[in-house]
FIZA-305293 format. One record per residue (C-alpha): residue number from 1; y, x, z. Coordinates in pm, whole numbers. Each point is the difference from the previous one (the first is absolute). Example, Ala and Ser with C-alpha at 12.3 -4.5 7.8 and 13.67 -1.06 7.14 Angstrom:
2
+-----+--------+--------+--------+
| seq |     c2 |     c1 |     c3 |
+-----+--------+--------+--------+
|   1 |   -450 |   1230 |    780 |
|   2 |    344 |    137 |    -66 |
+-----+--------+--------+--------+
This chain:
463
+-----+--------+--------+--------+
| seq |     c2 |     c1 |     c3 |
+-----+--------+--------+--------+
|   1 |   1043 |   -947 |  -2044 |
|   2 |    -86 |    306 |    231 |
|   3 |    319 |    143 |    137 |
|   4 |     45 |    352 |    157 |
|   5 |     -2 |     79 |    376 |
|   6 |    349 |    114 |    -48 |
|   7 |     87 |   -361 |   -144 |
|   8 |   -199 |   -200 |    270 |
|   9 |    146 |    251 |    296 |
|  10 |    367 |    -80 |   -163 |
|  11 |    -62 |   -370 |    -49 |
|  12 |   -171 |     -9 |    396 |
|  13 |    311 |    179 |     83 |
|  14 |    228 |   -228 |   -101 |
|  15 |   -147 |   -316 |     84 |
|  16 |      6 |    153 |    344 |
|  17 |    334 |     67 |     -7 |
|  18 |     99 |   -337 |   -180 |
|  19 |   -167 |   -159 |    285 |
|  20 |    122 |    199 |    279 |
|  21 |    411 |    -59 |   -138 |
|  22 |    -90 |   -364 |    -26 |
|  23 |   -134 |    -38 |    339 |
|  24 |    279 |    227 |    106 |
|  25 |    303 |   -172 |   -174 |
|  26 |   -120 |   -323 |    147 |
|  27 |     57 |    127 |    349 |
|  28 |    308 |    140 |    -92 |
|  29 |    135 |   -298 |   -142 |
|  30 |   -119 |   -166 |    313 |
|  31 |    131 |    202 |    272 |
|  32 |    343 |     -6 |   -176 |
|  33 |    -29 |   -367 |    -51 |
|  34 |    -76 |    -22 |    436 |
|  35 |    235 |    305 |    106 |
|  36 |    311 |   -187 |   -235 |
|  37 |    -26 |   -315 |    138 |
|  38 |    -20 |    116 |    405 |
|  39 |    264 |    234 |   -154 |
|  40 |    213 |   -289 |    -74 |
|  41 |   -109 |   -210 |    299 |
|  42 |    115 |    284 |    217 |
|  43 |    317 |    -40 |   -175 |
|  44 |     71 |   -357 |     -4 |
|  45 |   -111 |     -8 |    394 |
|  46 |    271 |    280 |     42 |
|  47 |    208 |   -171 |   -121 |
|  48 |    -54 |   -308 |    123 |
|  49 |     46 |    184 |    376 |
|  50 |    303 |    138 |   -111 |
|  51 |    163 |   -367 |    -40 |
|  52 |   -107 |   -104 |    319 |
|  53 |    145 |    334 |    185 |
|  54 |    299 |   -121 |   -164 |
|  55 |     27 |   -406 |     69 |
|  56 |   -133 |    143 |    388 |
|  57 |    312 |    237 |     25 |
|  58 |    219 |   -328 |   -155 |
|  59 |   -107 |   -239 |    213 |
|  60 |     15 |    249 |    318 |
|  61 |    421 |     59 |    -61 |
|  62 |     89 |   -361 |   -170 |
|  63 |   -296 |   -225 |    108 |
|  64 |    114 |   -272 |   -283 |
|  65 |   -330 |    -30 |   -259 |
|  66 |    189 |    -77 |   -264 |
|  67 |    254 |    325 |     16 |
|  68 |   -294 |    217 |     66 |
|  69 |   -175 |    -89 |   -306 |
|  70 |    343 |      2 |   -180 |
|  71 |     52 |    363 |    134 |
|  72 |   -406 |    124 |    -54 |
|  73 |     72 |   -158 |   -395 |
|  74 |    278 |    263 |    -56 |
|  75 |   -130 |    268 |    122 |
|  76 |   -358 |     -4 |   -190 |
|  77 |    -46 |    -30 |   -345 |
|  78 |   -292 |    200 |   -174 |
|  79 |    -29 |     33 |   -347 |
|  80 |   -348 |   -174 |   -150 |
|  81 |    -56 |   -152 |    345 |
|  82 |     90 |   -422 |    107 |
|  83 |     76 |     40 |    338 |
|  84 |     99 |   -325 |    164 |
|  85 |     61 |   -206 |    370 |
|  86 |   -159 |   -341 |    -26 |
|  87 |     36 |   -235 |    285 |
|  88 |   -326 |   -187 |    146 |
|  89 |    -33 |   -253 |   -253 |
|  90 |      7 |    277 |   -310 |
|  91 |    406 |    -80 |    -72 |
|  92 |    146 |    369 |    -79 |
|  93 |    284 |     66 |    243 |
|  94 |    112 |    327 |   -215 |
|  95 |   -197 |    181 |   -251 |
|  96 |     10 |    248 |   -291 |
|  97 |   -271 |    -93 |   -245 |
|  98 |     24 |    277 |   -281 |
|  99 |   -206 |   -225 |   -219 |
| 100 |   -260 |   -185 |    214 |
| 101 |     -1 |   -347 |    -62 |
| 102 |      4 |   -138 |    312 |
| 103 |   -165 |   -335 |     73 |
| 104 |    150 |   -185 |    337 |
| 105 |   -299 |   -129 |    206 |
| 106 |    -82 |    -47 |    336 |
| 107 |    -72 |    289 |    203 |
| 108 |   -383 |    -78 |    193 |
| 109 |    115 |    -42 |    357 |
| 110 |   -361 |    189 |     82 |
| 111 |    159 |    298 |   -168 |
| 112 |     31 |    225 |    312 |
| 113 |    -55 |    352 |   -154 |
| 114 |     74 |    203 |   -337 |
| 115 |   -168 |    -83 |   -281 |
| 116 |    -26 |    149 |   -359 |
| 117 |    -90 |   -206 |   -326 |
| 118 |      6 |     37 |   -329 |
| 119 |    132 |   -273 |   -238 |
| 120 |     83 |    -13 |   -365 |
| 121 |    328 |    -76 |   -123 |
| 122 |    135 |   -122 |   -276 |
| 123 |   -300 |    230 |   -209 |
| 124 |     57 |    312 |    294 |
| 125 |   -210 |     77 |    267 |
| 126 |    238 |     46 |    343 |
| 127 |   -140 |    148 |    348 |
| 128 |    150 |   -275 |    228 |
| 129 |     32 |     80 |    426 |
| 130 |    131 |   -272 |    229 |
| 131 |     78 |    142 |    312 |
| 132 |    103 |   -251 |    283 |
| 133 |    202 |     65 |    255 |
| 134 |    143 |   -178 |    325 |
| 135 |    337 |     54 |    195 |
| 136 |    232 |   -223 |    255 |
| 137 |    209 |    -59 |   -296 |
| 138 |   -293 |   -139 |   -206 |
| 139 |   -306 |     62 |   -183 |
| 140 |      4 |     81 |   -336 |
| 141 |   -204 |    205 |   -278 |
| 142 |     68 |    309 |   -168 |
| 143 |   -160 |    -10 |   -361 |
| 144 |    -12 |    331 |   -182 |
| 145 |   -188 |     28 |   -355 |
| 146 |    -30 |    278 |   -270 |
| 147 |   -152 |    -69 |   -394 |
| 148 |   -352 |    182 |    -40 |
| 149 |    129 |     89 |   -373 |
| 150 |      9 |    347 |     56 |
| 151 |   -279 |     79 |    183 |
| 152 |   -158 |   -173 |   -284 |
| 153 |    158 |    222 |   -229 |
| 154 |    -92 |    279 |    188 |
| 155 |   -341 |   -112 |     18 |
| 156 |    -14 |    -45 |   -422 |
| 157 |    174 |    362 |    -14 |
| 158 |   -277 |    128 |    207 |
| 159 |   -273 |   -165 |   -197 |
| 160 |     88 |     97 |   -324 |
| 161 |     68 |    392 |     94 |
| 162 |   -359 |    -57 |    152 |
| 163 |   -130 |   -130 |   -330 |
| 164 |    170 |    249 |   -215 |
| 165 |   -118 |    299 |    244 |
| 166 |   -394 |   -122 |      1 |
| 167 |    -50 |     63 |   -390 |
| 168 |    200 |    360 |     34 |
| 169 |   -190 |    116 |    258 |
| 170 |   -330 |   -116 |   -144 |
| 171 |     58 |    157 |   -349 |
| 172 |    157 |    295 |    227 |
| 173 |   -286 |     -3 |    186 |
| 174 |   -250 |    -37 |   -263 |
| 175 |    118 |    323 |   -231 |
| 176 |    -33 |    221 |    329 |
| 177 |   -343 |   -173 |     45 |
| 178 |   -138 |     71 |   -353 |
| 179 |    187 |    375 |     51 |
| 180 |   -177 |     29 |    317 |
| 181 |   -359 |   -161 |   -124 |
| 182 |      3 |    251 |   -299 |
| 183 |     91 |    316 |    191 |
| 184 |   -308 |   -123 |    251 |
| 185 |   -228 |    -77 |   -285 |
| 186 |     74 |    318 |   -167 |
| 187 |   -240 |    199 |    162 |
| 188 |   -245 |   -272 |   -100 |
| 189 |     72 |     13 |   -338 |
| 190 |     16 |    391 |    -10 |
| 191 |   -415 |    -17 |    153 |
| 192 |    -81 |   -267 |   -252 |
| 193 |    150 |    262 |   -247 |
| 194 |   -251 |    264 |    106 |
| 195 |   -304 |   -250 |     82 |
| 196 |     33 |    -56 |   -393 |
| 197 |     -9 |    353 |    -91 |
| 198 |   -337 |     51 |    182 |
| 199 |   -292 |    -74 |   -200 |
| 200 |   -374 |     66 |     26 |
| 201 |     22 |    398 |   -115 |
| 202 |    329 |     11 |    264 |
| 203 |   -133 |   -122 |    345 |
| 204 |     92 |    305 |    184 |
| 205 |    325 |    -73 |    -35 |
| 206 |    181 |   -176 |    278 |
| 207 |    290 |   -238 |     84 |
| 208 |    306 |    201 |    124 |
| 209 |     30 |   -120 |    395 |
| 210 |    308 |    173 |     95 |
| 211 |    380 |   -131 |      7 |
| 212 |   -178 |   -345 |    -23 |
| 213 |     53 |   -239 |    336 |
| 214 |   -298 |    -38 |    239 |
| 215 |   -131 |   -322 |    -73 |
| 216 |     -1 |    124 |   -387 |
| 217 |   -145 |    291 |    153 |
| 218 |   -258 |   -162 |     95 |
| 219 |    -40 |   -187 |   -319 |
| 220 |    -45 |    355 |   -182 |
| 221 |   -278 |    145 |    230 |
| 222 |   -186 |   -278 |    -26 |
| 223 |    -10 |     16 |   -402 |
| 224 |    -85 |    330 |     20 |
| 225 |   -256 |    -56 |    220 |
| 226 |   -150 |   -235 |   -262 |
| 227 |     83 |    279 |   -231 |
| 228 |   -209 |    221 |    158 |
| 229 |   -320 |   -235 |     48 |
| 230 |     30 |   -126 |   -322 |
| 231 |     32 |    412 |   -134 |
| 232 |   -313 |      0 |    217 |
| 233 |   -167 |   -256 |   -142 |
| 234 |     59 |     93 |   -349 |
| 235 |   -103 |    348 |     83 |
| 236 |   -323 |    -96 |    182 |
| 237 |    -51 |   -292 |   -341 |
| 238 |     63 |    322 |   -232 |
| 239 |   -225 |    235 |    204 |
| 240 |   -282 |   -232 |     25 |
| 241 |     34 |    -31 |   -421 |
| 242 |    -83 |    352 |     -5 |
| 243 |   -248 |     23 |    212 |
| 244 |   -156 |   -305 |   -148 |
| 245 |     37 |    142 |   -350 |
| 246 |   -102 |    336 |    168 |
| 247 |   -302 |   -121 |    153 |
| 248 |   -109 |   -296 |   -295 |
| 249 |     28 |    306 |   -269 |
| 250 |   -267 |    183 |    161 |
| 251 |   -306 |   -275 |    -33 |
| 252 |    152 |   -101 |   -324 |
| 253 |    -25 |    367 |   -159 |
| 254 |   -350 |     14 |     98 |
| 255 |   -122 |   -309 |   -117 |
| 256 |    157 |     98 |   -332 |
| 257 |   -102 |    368 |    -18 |
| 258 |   -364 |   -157 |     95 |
| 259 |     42 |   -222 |   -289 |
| 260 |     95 |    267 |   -228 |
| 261 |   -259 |    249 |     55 |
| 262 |   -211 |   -287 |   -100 |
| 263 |    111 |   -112 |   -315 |
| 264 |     45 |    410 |   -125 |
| 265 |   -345 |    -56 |   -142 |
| 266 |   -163 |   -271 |   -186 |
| 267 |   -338 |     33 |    204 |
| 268 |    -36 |    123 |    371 |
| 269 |   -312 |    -52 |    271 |
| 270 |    -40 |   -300 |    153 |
| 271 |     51 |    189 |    342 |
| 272 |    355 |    148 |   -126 |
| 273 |    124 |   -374 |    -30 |
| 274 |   -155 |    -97 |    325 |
| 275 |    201 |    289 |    193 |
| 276 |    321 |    -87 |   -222 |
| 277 |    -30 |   -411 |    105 |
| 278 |    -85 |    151 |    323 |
| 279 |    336 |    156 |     22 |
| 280 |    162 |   -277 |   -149 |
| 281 |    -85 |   -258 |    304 |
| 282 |     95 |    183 |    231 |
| 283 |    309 |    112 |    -95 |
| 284 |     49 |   -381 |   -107 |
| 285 |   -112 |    -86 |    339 |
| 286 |    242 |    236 |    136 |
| 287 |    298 |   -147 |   -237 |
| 288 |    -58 |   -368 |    104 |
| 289 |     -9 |     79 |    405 |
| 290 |    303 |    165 |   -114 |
| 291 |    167 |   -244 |   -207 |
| 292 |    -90 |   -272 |    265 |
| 293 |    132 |    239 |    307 |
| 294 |    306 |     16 |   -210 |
| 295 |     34 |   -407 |    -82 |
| 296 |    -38 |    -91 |    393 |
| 297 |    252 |    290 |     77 |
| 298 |    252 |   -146 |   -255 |
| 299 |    -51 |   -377 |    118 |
| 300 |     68 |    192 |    381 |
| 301 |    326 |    131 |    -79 |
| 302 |    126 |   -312 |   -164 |
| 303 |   -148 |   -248 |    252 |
| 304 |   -226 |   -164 |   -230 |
| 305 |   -272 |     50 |    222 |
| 306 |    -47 |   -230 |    268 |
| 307 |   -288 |     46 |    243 |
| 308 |   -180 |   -302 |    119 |
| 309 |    -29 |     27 |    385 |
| 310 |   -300 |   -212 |    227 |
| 311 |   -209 |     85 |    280 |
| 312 |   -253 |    253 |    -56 |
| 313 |   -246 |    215 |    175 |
| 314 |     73 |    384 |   -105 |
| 315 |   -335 |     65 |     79 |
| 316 |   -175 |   -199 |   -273 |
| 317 |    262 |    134 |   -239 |
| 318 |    -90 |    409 |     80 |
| 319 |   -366 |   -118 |     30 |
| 320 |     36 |    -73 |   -372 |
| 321 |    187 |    316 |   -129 |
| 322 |   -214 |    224 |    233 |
| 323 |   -350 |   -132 |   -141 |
| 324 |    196 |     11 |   -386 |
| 325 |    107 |    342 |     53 |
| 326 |   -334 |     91 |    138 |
| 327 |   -135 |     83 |   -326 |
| 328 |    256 |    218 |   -129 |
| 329 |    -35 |    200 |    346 |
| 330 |   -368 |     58 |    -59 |
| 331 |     18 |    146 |   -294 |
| 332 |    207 |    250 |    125 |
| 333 |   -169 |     37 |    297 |
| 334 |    260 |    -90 |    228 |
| 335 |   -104 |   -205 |    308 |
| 336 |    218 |   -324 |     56 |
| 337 |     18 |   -102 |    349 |
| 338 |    139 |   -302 |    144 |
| 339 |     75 |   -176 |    329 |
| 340 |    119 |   -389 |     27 |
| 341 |    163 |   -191 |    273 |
| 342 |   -107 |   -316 |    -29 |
| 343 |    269 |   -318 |    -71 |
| 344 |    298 |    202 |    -80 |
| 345 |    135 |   -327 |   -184 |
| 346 |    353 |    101 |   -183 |
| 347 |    219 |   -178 |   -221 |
| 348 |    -21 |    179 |   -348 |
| 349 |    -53 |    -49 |   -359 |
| 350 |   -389 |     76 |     22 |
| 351 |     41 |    175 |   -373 |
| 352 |    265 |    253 |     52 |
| 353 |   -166 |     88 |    357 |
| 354 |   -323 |     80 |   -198 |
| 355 |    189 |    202 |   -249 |
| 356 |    158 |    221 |    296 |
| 357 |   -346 |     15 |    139 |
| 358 |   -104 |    137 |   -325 |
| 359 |    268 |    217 |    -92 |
| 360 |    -66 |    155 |    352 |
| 361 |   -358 |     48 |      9 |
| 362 |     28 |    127 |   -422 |
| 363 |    263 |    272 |     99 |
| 364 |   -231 |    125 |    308 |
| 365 |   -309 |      4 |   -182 |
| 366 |    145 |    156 |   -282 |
| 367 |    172 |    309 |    215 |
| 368 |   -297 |     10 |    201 |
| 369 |   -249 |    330 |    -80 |
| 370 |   -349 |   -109 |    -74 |
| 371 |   -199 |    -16 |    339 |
| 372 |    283 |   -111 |    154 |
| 373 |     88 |   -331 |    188 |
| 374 |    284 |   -285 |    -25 |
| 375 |     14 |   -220 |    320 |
| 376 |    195 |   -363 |     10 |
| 377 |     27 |   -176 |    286 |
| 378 |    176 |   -365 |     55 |
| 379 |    111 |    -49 |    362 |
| 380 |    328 |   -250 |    115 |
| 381 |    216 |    -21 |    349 |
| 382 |    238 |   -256 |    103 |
| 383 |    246 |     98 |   -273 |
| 384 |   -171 |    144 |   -319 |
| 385 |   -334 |     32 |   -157 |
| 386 |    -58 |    369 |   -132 |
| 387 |   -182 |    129 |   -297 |
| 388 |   -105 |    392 |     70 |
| 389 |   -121 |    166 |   -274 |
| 390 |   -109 |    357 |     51 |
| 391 |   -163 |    278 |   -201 |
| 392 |   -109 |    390 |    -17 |
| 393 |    180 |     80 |   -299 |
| 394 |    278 |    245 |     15 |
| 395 |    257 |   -163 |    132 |
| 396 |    387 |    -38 |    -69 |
| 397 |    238 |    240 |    116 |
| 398 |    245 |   -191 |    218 |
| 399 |    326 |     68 |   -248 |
| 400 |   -190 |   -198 |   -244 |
| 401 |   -138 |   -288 |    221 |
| 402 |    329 |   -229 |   -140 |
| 403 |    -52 |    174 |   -344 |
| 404 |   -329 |   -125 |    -58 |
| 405 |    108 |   -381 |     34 |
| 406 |    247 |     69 |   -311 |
| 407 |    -72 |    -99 |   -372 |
| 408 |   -208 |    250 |   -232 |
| 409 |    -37 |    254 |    311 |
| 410 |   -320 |    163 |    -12 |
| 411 |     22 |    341 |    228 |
| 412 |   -268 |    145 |   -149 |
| 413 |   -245 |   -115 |   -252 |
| 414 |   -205 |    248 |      7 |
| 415 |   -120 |   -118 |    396 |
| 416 |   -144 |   -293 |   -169 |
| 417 |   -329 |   -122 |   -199 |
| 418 |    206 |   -276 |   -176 |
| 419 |    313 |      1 |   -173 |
| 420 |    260 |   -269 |     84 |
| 421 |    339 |    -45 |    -62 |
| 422 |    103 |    -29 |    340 |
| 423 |    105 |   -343 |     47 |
| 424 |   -268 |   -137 |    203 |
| 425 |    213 |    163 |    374 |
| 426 |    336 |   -167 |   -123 |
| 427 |   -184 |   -336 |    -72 |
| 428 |   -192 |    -11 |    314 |
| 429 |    365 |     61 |    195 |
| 430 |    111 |   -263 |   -207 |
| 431 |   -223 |   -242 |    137 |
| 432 |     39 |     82 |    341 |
| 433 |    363 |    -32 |    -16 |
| 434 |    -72 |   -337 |   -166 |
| 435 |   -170 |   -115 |    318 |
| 436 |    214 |    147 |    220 |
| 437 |   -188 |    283 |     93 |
| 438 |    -11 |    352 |    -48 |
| 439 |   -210 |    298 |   -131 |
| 440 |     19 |    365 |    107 |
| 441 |   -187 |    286 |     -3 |
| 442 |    -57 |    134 |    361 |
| 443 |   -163 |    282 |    157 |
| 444 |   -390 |     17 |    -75 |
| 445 |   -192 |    249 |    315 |
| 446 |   -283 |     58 |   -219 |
| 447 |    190 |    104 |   -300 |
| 448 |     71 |   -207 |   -352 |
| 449 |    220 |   -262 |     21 |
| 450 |     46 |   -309 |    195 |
| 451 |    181 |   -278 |   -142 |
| 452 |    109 |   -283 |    233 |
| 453 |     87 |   -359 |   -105 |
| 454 |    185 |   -231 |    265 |
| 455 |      2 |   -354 |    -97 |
| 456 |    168 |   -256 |    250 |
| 457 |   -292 |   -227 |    174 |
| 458 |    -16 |   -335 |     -3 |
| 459 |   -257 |    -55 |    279 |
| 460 |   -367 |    172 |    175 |
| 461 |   -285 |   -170 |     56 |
| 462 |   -257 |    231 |    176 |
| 463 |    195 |    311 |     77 |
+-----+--------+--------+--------+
């Protein structure tokens, strides 16, 4: 069974507080127990100077031991307390027992200073002091004792107002607890209130942060923090719908309307079908790059996509995108350049490095004018190996440099001999991000763009 903080805080209260009256009952009970007794110690030493102040001041005006002890016998008698002259072998001389039972025995002759005992009685407990004492009359003993009934009543009195009090003041204490844990959860329970009023078409709405303390404070900012990066999120995940369905509509429609001018008559030219099947692949072609951009963006976001990192040489890797991209750069007539440091070894999944390579080189050939030139050029220091891809194209303004690395983004289409969707840029930041590095667009001297990839190094041979 789950209980509520409240209950828990209540219950943890009053264990605590069970415990603490416990512990602190005990030591009540035992410093009463120690403070009674030297209490009545004090007392029964008192008095047991008193008597011998008064068999001293006897003896000093008659000097007869028997008289004095007849004298000291009338003149002290305290109620509840044996007070009594014994001679050296134990033999009472005078007394006034008040209920001690008094058993005659031989006084220890190595008895030479005041001693306190405790002895049971006839079923009570009595405090006993012998005190001996020595004159020219005679030596004798002065025995004073006192019952331990009522500090033992005390004691029981004390214990049971102790055991009556504990449960009070735990129930006592446990209703101000659970009054106190509600009106300190109740703040809680008011955000919970308006966490469950906000739903997926209500993110911009926020947890209330004020008249709240700080630590719950605290709590609140941080939700709607999450709040806000999950309105994000949700905002980005709806914006990229549209653009996908935006930017899948377009090849779709054409392949269609293709397919429809076709089938409007029974019989057409063999060269009519050609151009329509023509148009058909590569809008197809176009779809699946898209579809597949898409799927590895997807598996991105949700971490399904885990790169497979070993030692490579980024050399080899360009060396293979620049002679597969060659092609498509000579039938534009665009000149593709390239410059290698050798042994620029890396750890990197050797796939999605190629697929940055590509995405690079396919966006500068595309934007670059025919006669024109692309340069790449792989170089590494003691830190990073570098990509530099560079072309003649237009160029990017520098508000849009950050732009351009965003999903669907294509400044303007028109600039280009192709027509993508503008998700190779985010991809290829992807990537670099996924190793650690980073891509940027930079300053380019000759005009066009330059994009720079910075990839941490793993080691030079050759530099």
């Amino acid at each position: 069974m789950r209980r509520s903080i409240r209950t828990r805080l209540t219950c943890w209260y009053i264990v605590l507080l069970v415990c603490t009256l416990t512990a602190f009952s005990l030591g009540v009970l035992w410093l009463h127990a120690q403070w009674s007794r030297a209490q009545f110690d004090s007392e029964l030493t008192s008095l047991g100077a008193a008597t011998s102040r008064a068999m001293q001041e006897e003896l000093n005006e008659g000097g007869n031991l028997q008289k004095a002890v007849r004298e000291t016998r009338g003149s002290l008698d305290v109620p509840q307390r044996a007070l009594a002259i014994l001679d050296v072998t134990g033999r009472p001389m005078a007394a006034h027992w008040n209920g001690f039972t008094y058993a005659a025995t031989e006084i220890s002759p190595a008895l030479t200073e005041s001693r306190l005992t405790t002895q049971t009685v006839g079923g009570t407990t009595w405090r006993v002091l012998r005190r001996p004492e020595s004159s020219s009359a005679g030596d004798y003993v002065i025995l004073v004792a006192g019952a331990l009934d009522q500090l033992a009543q005390q004691q029981w009195l004390l214990a049971r107002i102790l055991l009556l009090a504990t449960p009070l003041l735990a129930l006592t204490t446990g209703a101000i607890a659970w009054w106190v844990a509600s009106a300190g959860l109740r703040p809680v329970t008011a955000m919970a209130a308006q966490a469950q009023t906000i739903t997926s078409r209500s993110l911009d709405r926020r947890l209330g942060a004020t008249h709240i303390p700080d630590e719950l404070s605290t709590l609140a900012g941080a939700f709607n923090q999450l709040l806000d990066r999950l309105g994000g999120a949700l905002q980005m995940q709806q914006q990229f719908m549209a653009d996908a369905s935006h930017e899948l509509r377009t090849p779709v429609s054409v392949i269609q309307t293709a397919a429809e001018v076709i089938l409007q008559r029974e019989s057409r030219e063999a060269w009519e079908y050609r151009e329509a099947f023509v148009i058909v692949n590569e809008q197809s072609t176009r779809l699946t790059r898209m579809v597949d951009d898409m799927f590895v963006l997807a598996r991105a976001d949700a971490g399904g996509y885990t790169a497979h990192r070993r030692p490579v040489y980024l050399e080899e890797i360009v060396a293979e995108c620049v002679r597969a991209v060659s092609v498509i750069a000579a039938t534009r007539d665009v000149q593709l350049v390239a410059t290698y440091q050798p042994d620029v070894l890396v750890s990197a999944d050797d796939g999605l490095i190629r697929r940055l390579t590509m995405n690079l080189l396919d966006n500068a050939v595309a934007y670059t004018p025919h006669g024109g030139a692309v340069a790449i050029e792989v170089t590494g220091d003691k830190a990073f190996a570098t990509i530099a891809v560079s072309d003649t194209g237009p160029g990017i303004a520098l508000p849009d440099r950050e732009r351009v690395f965003q999903r669907f983004v294509r400044l303007d289409p028109a600039r280009s001999t192709t027509s993508g969707a503008g998700l190779g840029l985010p991809i290829a930041r992807w990537i670099a991000e996924t190793h650690d590095g980073t891509v940027s667009i930079e300053a380019n001297a000759s005009g066009g763009c330059l994009f720079v990839v910075r990839l941490p190094l793993t080691t030079i041979h050759g530099a």
